[in-house]
N, C-alpha and C positions, 0 to 999 in steps of 0.2 A: 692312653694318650698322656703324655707327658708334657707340660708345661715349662721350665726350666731348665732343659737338655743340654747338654756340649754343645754349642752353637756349630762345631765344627761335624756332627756327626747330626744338626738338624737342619745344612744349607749343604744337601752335597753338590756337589761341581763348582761351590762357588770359588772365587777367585781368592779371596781372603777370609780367613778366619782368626779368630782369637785364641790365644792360647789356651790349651786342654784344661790345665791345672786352673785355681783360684776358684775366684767365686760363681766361674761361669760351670761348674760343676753339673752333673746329674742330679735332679730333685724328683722323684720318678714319684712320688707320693702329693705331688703337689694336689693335683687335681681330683683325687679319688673319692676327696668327699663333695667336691663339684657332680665329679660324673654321676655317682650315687643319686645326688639329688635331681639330674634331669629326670624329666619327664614329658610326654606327650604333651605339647605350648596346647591353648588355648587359640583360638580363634583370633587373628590379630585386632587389634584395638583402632591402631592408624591407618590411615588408607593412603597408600602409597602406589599400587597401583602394579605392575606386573615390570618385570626388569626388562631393560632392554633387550630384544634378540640382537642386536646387530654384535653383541658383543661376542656370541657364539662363532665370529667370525680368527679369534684369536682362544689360540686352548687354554683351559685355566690352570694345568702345568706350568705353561710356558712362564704367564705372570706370576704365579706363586713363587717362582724358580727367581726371577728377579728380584721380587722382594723379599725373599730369603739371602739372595747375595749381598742384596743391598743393606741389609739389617745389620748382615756378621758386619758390612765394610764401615757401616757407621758406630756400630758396636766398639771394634778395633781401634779406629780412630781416637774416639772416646777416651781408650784405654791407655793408647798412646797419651795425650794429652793430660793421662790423671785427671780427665773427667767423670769416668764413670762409677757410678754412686755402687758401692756394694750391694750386693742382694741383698746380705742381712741388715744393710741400714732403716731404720726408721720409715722412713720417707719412700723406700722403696718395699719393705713389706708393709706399707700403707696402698698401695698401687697394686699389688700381689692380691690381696684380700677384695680390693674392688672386685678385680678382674677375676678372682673363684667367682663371685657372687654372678657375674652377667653372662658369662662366658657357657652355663649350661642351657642356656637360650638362643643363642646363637643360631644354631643347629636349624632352627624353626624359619629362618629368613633366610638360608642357604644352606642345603645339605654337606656340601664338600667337607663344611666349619666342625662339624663333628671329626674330621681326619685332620684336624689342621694341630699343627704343633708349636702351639699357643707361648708368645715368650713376652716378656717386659723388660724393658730398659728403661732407668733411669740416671739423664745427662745432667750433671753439672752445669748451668751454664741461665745466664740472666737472659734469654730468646725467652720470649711468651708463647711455647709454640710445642705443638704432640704431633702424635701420626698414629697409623693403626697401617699397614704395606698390605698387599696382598696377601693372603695366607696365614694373620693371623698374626703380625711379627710390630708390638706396640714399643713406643718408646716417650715418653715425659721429659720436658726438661724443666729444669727445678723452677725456672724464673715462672712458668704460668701458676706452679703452685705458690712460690713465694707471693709473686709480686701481685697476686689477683686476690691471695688468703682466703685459697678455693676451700671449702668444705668439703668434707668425704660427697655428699649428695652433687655439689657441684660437679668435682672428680670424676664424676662416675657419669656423671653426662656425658663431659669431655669425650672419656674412653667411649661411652656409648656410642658416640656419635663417631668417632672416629672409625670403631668398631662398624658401625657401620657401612661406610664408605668401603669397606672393605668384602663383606657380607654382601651389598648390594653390587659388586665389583665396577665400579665404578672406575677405574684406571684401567681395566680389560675394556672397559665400553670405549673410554676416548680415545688409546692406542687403536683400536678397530674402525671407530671413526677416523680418525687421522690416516692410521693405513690406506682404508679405502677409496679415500677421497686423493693421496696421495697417487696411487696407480689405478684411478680412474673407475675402480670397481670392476677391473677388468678381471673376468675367470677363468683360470687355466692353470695346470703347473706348469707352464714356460711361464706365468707371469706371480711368479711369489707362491701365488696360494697357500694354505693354510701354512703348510712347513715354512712360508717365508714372514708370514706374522708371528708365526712363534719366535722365532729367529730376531727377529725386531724384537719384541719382549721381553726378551730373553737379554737385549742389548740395551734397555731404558736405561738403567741405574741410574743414577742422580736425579734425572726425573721424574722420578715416583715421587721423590721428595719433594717437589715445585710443583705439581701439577694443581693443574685449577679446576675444579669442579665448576660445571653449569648450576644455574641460579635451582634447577629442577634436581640435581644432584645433591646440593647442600639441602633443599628440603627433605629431599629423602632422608638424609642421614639424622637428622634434627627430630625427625620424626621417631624412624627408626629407631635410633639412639635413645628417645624417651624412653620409648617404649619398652627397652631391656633395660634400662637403668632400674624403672618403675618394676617389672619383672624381679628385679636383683633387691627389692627393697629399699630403694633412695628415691626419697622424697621428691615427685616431679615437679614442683613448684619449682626447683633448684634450675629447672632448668632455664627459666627469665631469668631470676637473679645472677646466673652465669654471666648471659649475654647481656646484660644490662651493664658488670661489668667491663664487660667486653669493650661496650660502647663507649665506657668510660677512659677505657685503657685506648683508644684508638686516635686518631688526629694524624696531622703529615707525616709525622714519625710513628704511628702506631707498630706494637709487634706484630711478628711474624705471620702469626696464628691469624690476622684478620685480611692480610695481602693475600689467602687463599681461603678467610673462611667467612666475608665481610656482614661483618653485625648492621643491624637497622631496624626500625623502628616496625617494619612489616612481618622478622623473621620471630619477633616475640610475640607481635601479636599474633601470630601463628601459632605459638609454641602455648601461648595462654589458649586460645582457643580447643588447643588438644589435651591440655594436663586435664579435663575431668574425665576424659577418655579414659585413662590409664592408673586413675585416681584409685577404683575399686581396686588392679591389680596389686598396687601398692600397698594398700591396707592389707587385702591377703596373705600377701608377701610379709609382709610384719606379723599376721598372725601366726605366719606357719612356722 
């Protein structure tokens, strides 16, 4: 599994890609000492609860496949714009090294994620705001790290939790719900059926990026998210202080990041409630 691949040879069919050369290069060693260190997870900590079926109504191709297109097209963009932050910068093998650390856990909240071709981007740009797409395809933009003076342990929430969303497919569940509520739940191939939700899928872009998570979605991921940070060795206490934060960062103008990911006083004490959950795995984690 490679981590850092030619975008162009890790999004095939997509519509746009980035150029072969630079920094978007092959890094085929990125992950080898991630891989090595997985191992059969433990018993989970958080109780989350069992993913939705209804989203088996839409194939996890199909979404993958989107937010693979959708990565290279914001990737690109980026590039255009002399947005995009080098790989070898700072700041983004600071993102790199999170994401070794959490990324051999994964696997344990979603089988697929062991085949997924794990990438990072990091955008230039003052938005307070990340993502984690379908399939595995993260992106940062400098302003949440700037302007929040996240910590590695905070960082590593973020992505958790992004990671997350992602793991728990959570944009496969709501396109399915939206499909089927759209054509009435009706079954048949005269009427869509599966090849016509893939096909929808397949047609999101830009709205993987706006999508809003149910209040039941964002716990998941919150949870979730602890849980492989504290796995990955970062401090879950970080994860209040994030949102706390967060809370602070927010008002009628608040960023991006809370228009889809909304902080409150119920979603920490939730979060406090669960850090001693996850407490032990983190000190092991430190030991090991």
């Amino acid at each position: 599994m490679c981590f850092l691949c030619d975008l162009k040879q890790r999004a095939a069919g997509a519509t746009a890609e980035p150029p072969a050369a630079g920094p978007w290069q092959a890094r085929r060693a990125f992950l080898l000492a991630a891989s090595a260190a997985a191992a059969t997870p433990a018993i989970a900590q958080v109780d989350v609860g069992k993913a939705s079926s209804v989203r088996k109504l839409v194939p996890a191709e199909a979404i993958e496949k989107a937010g693979a297109q959708q990565f290279v097209a914001t990737v690109k963009e980026a590039q255009q714009k002399n947005a995009l932050v080098p790989q070898n910068h700072p700041k983004t093998q600071r993102l790199h090294a999170i994401a070794k650390k959490i990324i051999p856990f994964t696997a344990a909240w979603n089988p697929r994620a062991k085949d997924w071709q794990w990438q990072v981007a990091l955008i230039n740009s003052d938005q307070i705001n990340a993502f984690c797409l379908p399939g595995g395809k993260i992106a940062f933009y400098t302003g949440i790290l700037d302007k929040l003076q996240l910590s590695d342990d905070e960082t590593a929430m973020i992505m958790g939790h992004e990671m997350a969303h992602a793991l728990r497919e959570h944009a496969r569940e709501r396109l399915a719900k939206s499909s089927a509520t759209n054509i009435g739940l009706r079954l048949g191939a005269e009427l869509l059926g599966l090849g016509g939700l893939g096909a929808a899928a397949a047609d999101m872009g830009s709205q993987l990026l706006t999508l809003k998570f149910s209040r039941e979605d964002e716990s998941e991921a919150d949870l979730v998210g602890l849980e492989l940070a504290a796995r990955g060795a970062y401090q879950p206490n970080a994860s209040v202080s994030l949102w706390q934060k967060m809370a602070k960062a927010g008002g009628s103008n608040g960023p991006a990041f809370l228009s889809t990911h909304p902080s409150g006083p119920n979603r920490i004490k939730q979060l406090q409630a669960n850090v001693p959950k996850v407490q032990g795995l983190y000190e092991a984690a430190r030991k090991g």
